[in-house]
HTML snippet that shows the backbone in 3Dmol.js (N, CA, C, O; Angstrom):
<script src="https://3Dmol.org/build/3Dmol-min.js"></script>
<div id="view" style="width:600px;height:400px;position:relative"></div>
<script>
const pdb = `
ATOM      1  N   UNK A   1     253.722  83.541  56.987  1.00  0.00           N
ATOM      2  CA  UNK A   1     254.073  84.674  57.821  1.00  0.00           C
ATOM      3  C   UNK A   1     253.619  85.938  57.108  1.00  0.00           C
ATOM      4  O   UNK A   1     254.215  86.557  56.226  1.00  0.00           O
ATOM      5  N   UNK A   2     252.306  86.222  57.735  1.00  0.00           N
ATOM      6  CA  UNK A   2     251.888  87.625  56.946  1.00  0.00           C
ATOM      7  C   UNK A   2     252.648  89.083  57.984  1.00  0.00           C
ATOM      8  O   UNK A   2     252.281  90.258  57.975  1.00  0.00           O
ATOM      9  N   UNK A   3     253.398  88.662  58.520  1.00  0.00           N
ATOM     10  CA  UNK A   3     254.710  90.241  58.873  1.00  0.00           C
ATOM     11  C   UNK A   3     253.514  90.635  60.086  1.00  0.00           C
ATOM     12  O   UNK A   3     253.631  91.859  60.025  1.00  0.00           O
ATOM     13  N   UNK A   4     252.473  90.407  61.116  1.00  0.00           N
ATOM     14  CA  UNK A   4     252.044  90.633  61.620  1.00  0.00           C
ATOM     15  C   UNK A   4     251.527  89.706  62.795  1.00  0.00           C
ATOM     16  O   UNK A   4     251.315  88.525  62.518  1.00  0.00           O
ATOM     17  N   UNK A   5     251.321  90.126  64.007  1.00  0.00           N
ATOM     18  CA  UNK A   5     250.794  89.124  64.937  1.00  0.00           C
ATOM     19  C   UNK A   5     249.264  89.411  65.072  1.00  0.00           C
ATOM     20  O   UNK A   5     248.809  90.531  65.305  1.00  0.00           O
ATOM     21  N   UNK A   6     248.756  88.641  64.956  1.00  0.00           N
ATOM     22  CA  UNK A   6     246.933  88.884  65.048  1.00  0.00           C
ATOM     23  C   UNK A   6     246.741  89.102  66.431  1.00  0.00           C
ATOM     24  O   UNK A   6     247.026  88.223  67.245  1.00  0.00           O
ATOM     25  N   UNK A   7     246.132  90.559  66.876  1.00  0.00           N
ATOM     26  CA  UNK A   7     245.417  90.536  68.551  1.00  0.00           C
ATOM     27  C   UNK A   7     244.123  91.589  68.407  1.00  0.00           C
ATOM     28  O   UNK A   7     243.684  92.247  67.464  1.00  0.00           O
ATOM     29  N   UNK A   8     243.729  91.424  69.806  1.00  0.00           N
ATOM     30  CA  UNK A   8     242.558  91.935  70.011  1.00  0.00           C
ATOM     31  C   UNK A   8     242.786  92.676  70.896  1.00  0.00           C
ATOM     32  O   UNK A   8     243.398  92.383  71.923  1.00  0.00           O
ATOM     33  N   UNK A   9     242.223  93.965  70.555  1.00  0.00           N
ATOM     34  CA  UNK A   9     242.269  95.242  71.211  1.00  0.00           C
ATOM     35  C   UNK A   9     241.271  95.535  72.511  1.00  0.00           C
ATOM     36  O   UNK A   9     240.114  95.693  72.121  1.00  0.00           O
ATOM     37  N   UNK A  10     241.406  95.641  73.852  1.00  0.00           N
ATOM     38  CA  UNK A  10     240.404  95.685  74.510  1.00  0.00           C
ATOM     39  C   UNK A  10     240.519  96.799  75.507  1.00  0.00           C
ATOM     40  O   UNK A  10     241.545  96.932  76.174  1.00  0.00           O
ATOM     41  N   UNK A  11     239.237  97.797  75.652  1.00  0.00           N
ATOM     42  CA  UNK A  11     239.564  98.679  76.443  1.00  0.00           C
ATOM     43  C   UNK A  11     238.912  98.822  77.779  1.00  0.00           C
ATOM     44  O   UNK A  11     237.685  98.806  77.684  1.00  0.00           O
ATOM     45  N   UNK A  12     239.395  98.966  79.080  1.00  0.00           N
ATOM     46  CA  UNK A  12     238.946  98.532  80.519  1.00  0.00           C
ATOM     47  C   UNK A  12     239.009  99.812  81.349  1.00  0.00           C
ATOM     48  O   UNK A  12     239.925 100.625  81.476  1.00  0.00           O
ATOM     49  N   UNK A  13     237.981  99.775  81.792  1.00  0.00           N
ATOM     50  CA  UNK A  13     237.522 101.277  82.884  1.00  0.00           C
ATOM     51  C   UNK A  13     236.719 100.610  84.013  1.00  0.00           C
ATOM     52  O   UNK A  13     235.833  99.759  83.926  1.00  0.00           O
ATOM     53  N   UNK A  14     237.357 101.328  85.311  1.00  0.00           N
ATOM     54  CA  UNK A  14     236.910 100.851  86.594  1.00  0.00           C
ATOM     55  C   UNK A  14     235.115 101.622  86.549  1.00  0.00           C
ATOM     56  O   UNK A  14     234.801 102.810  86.476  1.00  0.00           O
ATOM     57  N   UNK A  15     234.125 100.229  86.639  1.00  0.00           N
ATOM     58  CA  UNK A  15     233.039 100.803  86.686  1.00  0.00           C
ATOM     59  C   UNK A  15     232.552 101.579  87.609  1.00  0.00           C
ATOM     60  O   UNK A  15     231.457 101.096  87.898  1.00  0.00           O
ATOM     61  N   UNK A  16     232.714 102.365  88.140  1.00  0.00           N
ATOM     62  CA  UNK A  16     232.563 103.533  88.743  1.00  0.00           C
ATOM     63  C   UNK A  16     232.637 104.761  88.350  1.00  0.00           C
ATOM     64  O   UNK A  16     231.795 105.645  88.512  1.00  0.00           O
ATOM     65  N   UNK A  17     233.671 104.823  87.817  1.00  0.00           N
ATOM     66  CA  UNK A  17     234.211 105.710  86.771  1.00  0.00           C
ATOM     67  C   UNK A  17     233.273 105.754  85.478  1.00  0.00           C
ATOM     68  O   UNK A  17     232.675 106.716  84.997  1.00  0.00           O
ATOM     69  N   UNK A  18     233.310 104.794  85.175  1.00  0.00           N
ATOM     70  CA  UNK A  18     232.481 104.493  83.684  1.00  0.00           C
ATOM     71  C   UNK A  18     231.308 104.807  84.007  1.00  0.00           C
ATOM     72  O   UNK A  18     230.611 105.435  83.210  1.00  0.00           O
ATOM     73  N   UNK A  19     230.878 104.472  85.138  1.00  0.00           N
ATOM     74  CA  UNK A  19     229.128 105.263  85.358  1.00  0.00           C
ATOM     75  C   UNK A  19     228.908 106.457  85.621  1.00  0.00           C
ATOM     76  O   UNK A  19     227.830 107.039  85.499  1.00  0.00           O
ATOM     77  N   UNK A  20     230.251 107.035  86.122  1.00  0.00           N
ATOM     78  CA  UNK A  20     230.183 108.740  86.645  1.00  0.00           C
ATOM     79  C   UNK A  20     230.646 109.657  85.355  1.00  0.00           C
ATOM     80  O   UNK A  20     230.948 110.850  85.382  1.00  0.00           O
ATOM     81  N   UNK A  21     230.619 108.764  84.211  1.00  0.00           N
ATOM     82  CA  UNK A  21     231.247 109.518  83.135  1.00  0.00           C
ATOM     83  C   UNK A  21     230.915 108.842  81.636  1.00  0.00           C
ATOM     84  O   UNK A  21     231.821 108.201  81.105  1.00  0.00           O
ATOM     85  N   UNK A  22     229.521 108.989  80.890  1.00  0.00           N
ATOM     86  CA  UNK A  22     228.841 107.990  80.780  1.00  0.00           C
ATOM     87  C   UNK A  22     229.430 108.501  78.867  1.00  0.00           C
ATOM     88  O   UNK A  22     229.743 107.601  78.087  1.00  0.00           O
ATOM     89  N   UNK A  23     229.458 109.467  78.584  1.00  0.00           N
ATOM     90  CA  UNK A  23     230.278 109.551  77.233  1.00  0.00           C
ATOM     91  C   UNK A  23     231.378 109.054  76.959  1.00  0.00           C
ATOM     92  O   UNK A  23     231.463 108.522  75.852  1.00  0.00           O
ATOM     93  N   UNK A  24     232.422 109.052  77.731  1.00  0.00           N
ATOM     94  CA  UNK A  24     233.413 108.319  77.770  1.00  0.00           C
ATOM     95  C   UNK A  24     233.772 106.782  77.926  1.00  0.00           C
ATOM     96  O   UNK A  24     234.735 106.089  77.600  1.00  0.00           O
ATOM     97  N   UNK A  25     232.720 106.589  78.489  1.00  0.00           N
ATOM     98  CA  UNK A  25     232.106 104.655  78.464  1.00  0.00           C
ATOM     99  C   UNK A  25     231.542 104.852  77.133  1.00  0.00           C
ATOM    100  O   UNK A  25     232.238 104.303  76.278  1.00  0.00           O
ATOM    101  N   UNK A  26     230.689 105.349  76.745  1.00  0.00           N
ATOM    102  CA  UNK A  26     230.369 105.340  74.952  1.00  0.00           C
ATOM    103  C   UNK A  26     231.401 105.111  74.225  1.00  0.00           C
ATOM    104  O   UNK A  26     231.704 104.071  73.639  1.00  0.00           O
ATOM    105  N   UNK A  27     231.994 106.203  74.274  1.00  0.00           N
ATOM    106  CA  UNK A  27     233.516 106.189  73.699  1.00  0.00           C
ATOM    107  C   UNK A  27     233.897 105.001  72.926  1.00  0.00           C
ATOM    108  O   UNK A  27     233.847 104.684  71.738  1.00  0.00           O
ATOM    109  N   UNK A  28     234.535 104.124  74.678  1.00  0.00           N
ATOM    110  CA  UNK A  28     235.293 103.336  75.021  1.00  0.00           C
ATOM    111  C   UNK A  28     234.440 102.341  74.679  1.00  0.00           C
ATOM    112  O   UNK A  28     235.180 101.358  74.676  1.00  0.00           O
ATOM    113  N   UNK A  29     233.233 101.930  74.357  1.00  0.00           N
ATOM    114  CA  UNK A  29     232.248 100.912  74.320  1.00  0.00           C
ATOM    115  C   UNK A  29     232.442 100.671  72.438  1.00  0.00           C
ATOM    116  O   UNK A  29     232.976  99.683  71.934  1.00  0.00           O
ATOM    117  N   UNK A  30     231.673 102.215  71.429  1.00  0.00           N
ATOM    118  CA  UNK A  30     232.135 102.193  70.164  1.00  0.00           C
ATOM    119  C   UNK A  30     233.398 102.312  68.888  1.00  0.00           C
ATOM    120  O   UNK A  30     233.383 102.206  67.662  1.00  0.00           O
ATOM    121  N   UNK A  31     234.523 102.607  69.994  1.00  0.00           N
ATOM    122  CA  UNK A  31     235.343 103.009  69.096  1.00  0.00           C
ATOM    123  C   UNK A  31     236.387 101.493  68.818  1.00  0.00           C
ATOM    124  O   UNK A  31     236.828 100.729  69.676  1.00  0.00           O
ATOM    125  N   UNK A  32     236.539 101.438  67.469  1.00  0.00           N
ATOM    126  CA  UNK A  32     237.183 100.581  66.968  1.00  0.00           C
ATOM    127  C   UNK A  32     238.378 100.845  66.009  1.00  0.00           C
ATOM    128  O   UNK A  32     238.258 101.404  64.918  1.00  0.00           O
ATOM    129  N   UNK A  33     239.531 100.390  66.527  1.00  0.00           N
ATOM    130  CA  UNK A  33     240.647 100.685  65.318  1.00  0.00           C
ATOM    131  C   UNK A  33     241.013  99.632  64.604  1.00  0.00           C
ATOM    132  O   UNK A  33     241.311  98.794  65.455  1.00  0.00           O
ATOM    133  N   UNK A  34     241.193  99.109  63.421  1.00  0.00           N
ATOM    134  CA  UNK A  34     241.346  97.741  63.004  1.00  0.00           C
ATOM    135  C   UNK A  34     243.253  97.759  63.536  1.00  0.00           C
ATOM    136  O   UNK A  34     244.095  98.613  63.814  1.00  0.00           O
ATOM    137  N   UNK A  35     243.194  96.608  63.460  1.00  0.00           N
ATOM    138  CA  UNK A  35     244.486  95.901  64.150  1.00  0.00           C
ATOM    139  C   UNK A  35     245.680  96.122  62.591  1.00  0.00           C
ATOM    140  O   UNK A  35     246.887  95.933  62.737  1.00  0.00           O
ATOM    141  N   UNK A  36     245.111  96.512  61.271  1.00  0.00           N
ATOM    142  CA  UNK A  36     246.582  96.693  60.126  1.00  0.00           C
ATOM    143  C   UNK A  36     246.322  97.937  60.412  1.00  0.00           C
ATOM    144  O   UNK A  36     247.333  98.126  59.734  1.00  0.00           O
ATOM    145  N   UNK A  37     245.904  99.222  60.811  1.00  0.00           N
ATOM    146  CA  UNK A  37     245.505 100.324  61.548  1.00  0.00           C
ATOM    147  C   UNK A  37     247.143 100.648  62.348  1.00  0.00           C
ATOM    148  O   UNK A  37     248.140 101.227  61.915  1.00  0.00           O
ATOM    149  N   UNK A  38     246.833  99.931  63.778  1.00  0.00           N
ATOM    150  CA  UNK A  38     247.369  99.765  64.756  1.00  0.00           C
ATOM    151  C   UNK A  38     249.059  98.893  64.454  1.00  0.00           C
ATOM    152  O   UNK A  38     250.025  98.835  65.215  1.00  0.00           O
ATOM    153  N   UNK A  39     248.963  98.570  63.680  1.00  0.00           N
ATOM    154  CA  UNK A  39     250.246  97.346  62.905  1.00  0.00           C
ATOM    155  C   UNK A  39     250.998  98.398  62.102  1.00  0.00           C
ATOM    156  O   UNK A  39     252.225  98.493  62.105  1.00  0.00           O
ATOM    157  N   UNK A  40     250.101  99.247  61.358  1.00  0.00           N
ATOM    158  CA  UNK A  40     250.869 100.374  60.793  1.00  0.00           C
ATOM    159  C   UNK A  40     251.606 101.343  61.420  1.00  0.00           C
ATOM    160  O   UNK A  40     252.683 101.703  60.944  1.00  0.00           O
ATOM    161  N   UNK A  41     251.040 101.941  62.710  1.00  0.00           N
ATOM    162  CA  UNK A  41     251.287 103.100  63.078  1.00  0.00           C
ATOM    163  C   UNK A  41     252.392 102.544  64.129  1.00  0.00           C
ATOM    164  O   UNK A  41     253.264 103.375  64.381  1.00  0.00           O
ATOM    165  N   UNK A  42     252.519 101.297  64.789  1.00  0.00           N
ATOM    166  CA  UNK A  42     253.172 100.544  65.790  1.00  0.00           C
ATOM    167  C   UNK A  42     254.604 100.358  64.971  1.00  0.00           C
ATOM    168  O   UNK A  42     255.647 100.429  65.621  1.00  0.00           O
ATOM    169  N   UNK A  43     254.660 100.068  63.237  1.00  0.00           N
ATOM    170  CA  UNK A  43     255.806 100.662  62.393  1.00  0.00           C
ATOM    171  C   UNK A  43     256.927 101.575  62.260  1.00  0.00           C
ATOM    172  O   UNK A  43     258.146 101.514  62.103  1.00  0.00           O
ATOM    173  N   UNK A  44     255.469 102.969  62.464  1.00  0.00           N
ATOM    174  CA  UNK A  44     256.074 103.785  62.107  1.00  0.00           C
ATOM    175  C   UNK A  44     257.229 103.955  63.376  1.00  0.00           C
ATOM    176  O   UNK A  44     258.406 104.314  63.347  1.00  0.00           O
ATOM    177  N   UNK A  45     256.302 103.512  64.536  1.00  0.00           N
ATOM    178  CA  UNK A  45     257.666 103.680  65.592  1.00  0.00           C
ATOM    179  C   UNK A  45     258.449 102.917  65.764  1.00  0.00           C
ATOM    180  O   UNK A  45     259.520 103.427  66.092  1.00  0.00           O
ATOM    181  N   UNK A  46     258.456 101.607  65.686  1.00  0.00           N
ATOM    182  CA  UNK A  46     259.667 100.761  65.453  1.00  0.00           C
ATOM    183  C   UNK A  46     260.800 101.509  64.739  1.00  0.00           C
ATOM    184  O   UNK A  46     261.958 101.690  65.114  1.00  0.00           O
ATOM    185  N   UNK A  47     260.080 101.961  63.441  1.00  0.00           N
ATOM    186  CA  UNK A  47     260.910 102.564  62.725  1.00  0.00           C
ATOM    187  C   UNK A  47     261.922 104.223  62.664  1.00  0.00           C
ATOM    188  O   UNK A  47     262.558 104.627  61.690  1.00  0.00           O
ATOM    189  N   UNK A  48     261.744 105.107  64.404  1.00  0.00           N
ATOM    190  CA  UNK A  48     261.953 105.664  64.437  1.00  0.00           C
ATOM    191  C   UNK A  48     260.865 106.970  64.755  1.00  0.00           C
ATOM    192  O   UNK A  48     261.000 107.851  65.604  1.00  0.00           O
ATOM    193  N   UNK A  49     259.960 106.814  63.961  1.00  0.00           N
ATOM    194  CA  UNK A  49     258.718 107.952  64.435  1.00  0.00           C
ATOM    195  C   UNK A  49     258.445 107.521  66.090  1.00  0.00           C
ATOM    196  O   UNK A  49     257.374 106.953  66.303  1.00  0.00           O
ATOM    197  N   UNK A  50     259.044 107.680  66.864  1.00  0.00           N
ATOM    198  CA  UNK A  50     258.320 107.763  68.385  1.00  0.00           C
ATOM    199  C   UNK A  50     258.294 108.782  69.053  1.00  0.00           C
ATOM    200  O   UNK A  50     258.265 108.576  70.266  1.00  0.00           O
ATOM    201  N   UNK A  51     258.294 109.669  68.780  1.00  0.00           N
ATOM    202  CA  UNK A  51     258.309 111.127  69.445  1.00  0.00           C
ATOM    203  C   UNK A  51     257.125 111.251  70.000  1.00  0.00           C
ATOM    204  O   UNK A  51     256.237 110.712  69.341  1.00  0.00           O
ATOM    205  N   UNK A  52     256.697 111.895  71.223  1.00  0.00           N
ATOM    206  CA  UNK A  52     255.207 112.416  71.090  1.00  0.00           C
ATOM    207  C   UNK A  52     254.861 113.041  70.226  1.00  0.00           C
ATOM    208  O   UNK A  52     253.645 112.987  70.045  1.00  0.00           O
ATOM    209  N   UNK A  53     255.417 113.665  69.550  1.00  0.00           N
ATOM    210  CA  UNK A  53     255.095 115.033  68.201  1.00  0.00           C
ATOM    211  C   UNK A  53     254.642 113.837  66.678  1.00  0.00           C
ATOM    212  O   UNK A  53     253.967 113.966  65.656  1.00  0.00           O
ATOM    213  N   UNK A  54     255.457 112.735  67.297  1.00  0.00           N
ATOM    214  CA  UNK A  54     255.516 111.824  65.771  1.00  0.00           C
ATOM    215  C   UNK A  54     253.927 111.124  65.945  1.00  0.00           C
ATOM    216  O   UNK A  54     253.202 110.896  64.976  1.00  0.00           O
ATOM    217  N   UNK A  55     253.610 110.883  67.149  1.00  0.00           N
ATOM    218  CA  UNK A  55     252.672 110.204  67.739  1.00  0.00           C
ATOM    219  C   UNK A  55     251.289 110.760  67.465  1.00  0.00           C
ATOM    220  O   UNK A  55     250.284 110.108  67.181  1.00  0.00           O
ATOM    221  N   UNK A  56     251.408 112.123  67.601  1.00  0.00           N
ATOM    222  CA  UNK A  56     250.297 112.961  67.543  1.00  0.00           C
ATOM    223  C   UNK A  56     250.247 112.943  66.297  1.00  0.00           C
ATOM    224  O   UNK A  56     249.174 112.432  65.977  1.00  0.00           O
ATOM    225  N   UNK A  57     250.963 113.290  65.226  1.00  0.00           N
ATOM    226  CA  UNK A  57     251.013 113.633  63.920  1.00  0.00           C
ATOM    227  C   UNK A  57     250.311 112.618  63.127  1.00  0.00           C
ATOM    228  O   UNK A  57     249.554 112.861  62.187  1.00  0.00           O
ATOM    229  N   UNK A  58     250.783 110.872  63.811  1.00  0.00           N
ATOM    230  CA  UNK A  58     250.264 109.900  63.429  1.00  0.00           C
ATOM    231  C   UNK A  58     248.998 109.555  63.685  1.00  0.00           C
ATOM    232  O   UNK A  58     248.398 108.853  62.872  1.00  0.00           O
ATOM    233  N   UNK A  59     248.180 110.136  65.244  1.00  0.00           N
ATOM    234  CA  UNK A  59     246.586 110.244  65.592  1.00  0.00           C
ATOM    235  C   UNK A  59     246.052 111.389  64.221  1.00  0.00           C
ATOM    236  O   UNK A  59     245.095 110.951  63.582  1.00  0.00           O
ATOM    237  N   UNK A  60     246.480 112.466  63.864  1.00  0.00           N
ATOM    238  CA  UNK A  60     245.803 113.530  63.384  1.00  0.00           C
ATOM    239  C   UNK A  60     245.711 112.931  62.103  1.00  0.00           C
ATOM    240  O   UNK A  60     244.660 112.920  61.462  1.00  0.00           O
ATOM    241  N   UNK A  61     246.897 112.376  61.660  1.00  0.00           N
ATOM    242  CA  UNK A  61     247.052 111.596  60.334  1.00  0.00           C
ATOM    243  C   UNK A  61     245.672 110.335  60.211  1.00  0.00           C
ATOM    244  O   UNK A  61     245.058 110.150  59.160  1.00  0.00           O
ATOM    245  N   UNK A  62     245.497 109.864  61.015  1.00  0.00           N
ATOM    246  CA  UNK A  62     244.533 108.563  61.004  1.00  0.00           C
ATOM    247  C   UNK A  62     243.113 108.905  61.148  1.00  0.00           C
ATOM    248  O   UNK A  62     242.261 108.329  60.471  1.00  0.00           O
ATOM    249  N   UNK A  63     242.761 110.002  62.172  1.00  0.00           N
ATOM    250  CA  UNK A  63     241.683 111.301  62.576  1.00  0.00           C
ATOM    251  C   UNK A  63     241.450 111.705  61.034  1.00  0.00           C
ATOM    252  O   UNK A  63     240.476 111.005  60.758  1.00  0.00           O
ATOM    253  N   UNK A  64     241.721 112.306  60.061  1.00  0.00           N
ATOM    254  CA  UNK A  64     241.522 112.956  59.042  1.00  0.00           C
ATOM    255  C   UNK A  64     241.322 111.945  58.147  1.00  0.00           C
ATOM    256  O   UNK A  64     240.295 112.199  57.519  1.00  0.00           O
ATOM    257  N   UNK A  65     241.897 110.750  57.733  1.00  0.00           N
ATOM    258  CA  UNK A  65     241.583 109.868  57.151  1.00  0.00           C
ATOM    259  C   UNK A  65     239.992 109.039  57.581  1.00  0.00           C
ATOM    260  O   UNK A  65     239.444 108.277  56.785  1.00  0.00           O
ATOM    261  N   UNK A  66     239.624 109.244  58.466  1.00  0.00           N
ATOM    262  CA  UNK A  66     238.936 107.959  59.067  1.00  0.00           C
ATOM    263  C   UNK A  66     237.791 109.348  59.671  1.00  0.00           C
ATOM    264  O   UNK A  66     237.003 108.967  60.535  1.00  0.00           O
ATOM    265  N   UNK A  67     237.712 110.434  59.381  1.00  0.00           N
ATOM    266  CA  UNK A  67     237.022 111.664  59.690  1.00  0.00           C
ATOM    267  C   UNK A  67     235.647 111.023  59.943  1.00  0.00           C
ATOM    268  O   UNK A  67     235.470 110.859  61.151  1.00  0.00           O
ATOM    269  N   UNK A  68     234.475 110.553  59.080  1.00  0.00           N
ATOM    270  CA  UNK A  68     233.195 110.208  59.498  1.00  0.00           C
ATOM    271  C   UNK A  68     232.949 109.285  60.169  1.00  0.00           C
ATOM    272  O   UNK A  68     231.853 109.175  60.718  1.00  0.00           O
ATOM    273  N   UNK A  69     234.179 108.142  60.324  1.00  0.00           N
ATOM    274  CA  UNK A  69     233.728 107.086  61.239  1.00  0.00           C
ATOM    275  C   UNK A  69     234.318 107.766  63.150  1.00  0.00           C
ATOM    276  O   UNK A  69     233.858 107.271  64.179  1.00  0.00           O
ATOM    277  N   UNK A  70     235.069 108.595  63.141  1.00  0.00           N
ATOM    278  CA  UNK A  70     235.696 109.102  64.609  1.00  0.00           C
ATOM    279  C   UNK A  70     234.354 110.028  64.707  1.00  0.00           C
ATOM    280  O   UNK A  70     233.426 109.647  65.420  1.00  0.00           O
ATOM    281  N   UNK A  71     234.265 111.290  63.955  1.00  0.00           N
ATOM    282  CA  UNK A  71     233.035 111.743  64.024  1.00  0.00           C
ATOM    283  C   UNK A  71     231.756 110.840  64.898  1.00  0.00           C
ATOM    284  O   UNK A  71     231.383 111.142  66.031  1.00  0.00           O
ATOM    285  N   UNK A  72     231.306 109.893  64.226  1.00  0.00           N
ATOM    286  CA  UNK A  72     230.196 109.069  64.847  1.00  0.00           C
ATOM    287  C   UNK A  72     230.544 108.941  65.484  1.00  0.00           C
ATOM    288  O   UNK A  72     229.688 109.265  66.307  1.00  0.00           O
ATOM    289  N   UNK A  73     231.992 108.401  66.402  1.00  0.00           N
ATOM    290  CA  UNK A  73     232.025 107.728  67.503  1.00  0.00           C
ATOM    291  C   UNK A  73     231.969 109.086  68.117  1.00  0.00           C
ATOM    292  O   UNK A  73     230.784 109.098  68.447  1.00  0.00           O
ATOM    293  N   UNK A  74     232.298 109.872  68.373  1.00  0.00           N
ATOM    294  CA  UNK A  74     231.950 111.328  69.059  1.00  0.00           C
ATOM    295  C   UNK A  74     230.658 111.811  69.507  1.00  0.00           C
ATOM    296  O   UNK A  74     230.322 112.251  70.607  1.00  0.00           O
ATOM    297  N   UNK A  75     229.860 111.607  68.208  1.00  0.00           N
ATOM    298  CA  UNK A  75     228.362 112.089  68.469  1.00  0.00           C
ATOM    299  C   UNK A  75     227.753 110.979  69.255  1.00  0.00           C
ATOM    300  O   UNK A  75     226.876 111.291  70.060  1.00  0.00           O
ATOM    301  N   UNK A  76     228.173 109.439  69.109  1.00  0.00           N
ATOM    302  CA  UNK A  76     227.477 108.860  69.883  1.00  0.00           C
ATOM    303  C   UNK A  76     227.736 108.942  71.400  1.00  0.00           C
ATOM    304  O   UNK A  76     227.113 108.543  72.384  1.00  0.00           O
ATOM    305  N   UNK A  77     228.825 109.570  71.228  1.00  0.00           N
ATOM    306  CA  UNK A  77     229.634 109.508  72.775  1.00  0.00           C
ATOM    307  C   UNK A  77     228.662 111.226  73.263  1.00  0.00           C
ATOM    308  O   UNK A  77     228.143 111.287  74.378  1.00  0.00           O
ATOM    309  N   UNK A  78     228.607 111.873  72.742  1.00  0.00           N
ATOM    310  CA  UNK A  78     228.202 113.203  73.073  1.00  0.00           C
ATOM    311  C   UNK A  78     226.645 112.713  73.779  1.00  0.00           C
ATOM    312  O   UNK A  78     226.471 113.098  74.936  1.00  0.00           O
ATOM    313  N   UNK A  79     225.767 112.069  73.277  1.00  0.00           N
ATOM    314  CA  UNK A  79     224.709 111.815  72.955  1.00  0.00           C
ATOM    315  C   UNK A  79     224.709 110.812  74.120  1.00  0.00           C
ATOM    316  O   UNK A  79     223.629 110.940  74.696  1.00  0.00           O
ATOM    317  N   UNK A  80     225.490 109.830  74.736  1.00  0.00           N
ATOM    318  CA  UNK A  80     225.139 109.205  75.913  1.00  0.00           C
ATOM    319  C   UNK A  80     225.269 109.968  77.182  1.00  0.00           C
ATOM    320  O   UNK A  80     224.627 109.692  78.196  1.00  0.00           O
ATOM    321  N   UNK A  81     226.476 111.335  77.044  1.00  0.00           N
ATOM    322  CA  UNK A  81     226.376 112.392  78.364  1.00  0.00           C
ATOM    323  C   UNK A  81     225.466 113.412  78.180  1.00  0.00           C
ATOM    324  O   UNK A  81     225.752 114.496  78.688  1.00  0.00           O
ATOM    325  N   UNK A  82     224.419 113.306  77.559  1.00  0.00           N
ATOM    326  CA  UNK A  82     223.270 114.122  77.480  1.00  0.00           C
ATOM    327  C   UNK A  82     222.632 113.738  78.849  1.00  0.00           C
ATOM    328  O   UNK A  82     221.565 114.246  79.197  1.00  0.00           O
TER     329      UNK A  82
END
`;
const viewer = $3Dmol.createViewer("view");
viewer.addModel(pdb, "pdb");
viewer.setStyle({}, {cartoon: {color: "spectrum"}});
viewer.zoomTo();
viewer.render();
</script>
């Protein structure tokens, strides 16, 4: 029992949408959060951090850590609504 359930993260957009909005299908196509990522921050609220304020704090917290890989996923996303 490694204190975690193993899953896979998957993200779904009505293709229509996804074609009328073609950075945001980038997005949604490159961005990857690892699952002890997601195991961590899913913690912190078990544990009481669930606020939206706690929530955000915890995106900005993970955003600043993980700065050049969100970056790329941005520019690539910028770069398909060209």
């Amino acid at each position: 029992n490694y204190g975690y359930q193993a899953n896979t993260q998957h993200t779904l957009a009505n293709r229509d949408w996804a074609e009328a909005n073609p950075a945001a299908a980038k997005l949604f196509a490159v961005m990857e959060v690892s699952n002890n990522d997601i195991s961590a921050q899913n913690l912190r609220m078990r544990d009481g951090e669930d606020s939206a304020k706690d929530i955000e704090r915890h995106a900005d917290a993970w955003i600043a850590a993980n700065r050049d890989r969100f970056d790329g996923w941005l520019a690539q996303a910028r770069a398909a609504g060209e």
